[in-house]
N, C-alpha and C positions, 0 to 999 in steps of 0.2 A: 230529578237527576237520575242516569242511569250510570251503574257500577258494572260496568262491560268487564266480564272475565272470561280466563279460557286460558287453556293448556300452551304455550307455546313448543317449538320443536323439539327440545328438549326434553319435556314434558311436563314446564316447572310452572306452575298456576300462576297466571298474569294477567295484568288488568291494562284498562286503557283508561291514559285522562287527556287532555287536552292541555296547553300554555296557551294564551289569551294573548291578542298581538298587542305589543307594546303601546300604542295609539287610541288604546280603547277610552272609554271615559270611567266604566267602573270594570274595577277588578284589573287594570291592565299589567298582563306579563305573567298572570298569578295564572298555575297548573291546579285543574280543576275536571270532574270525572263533565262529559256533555250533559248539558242539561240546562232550562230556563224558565221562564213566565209561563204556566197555563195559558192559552188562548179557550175565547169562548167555546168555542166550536172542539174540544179534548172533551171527549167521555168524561174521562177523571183523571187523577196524575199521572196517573201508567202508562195511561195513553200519552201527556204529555212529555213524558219521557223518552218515549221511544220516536215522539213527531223530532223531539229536540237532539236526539242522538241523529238519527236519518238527516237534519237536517246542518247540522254543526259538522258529522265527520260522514257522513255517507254509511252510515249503518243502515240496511234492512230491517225492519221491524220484524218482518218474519223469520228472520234469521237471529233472533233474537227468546231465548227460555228464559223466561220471566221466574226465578225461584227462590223468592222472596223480597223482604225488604229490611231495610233500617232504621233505626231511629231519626224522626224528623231531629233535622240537626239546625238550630240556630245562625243566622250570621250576625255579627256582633253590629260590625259598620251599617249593615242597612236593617237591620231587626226585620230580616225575610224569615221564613222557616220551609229548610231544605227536605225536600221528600225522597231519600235517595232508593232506588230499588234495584236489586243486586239479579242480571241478568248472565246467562251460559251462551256464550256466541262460539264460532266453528273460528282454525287458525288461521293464519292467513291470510285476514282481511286485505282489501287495496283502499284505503281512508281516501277521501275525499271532500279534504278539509273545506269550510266555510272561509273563502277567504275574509271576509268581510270583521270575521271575531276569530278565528280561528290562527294561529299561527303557526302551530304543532302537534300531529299528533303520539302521545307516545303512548310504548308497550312496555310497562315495566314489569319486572317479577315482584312477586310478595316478598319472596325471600328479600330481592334487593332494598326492598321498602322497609320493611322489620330491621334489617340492618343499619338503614341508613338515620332510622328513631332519633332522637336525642331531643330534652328541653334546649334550645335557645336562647337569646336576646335578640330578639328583633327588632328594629327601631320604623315605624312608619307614618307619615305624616309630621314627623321630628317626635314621637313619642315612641321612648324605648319600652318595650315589653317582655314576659320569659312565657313561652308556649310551644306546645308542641308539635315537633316538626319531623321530616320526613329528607332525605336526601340523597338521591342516585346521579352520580355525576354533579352536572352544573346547576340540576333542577330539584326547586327547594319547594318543596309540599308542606301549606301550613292554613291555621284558620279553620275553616269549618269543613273545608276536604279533609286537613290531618284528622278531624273529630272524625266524620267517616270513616277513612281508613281505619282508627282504634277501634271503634266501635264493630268494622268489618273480622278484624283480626282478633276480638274478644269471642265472636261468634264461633270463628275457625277455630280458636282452642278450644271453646266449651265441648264445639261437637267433638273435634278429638279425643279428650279426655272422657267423653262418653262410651 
């Protein structure tokens, strides 16, 4: 997975994730940073990171400052383990979504994210749960993206407080 971040015009640090088109078979409808399966042929995950961002929303890879990473993050439903690495891109991008899995892409701010925190109840599959979530407008961030995200925003305070 890659964590596409960058100043937007304002100049308020913002990230980009993706919403998944409704039709998919996994994950559908759910907002998620780009990112997917290693293929043989990726160096190693960084690499697949950036083949999967280039290729979900039209990122450049070399447009792309790799500076740092995440804690592999768990997914619950498919017991994958997510490699996420937190990348500096320029403003402005023109996305160039994947129609195929791709349905949206958005730019949200952190501020907006941090704001929008809260535990839940979420019900899926008919089983209700309490986790945590994330929400800017109509789009609900949750699961092993929100684990990222806190994990992204524990980062961002430590170095602050430093």
């Amino acid at each position: 997975m890659l964590v596409p971040l960058f100043l937007n015009a304002g100049g308020e640090p913002s990230v980009v994730l993706t919403r998944r088109r409704d039709d998919m078979r996994r994950h559908p409808g759910e907002i998620s940073f780009p990112g997917g399966r290693q293929d043989p042929e990726d160096a190693n995950l960084c690499a697949t990171a950036l083949r999967e961002a280039h290729e979900e929303i039209g990122l450049e890879p070399d447009g792309v400052e790799l500076v740092g990473a995440l804690q592999p993050t768990p997914t619950i439903a498919t017991g994958y383990a997510v490699y996420p690495f937190v990348g500096l891109i320029e403003p402005g991008q023109t996305w160039r979504p994947e129609e195929a899995e791709v349905a949206l892409v958005l730019e949200l701010t952190l501020r907006e994210l941090r704001e929008g925190y809260a535990r839940r109840r979420l019900t899926r599959r008919g089983v209700p749960f309490r986790t945590d979530t994330y929400v800017v407008g109509d789009h609900l961030v949750w699961g092993a993206t929100a684990r990222m995200l806190a994990d992204l925003f524990e980062r961002l305070d430590r170095r602050a407080a430093a």
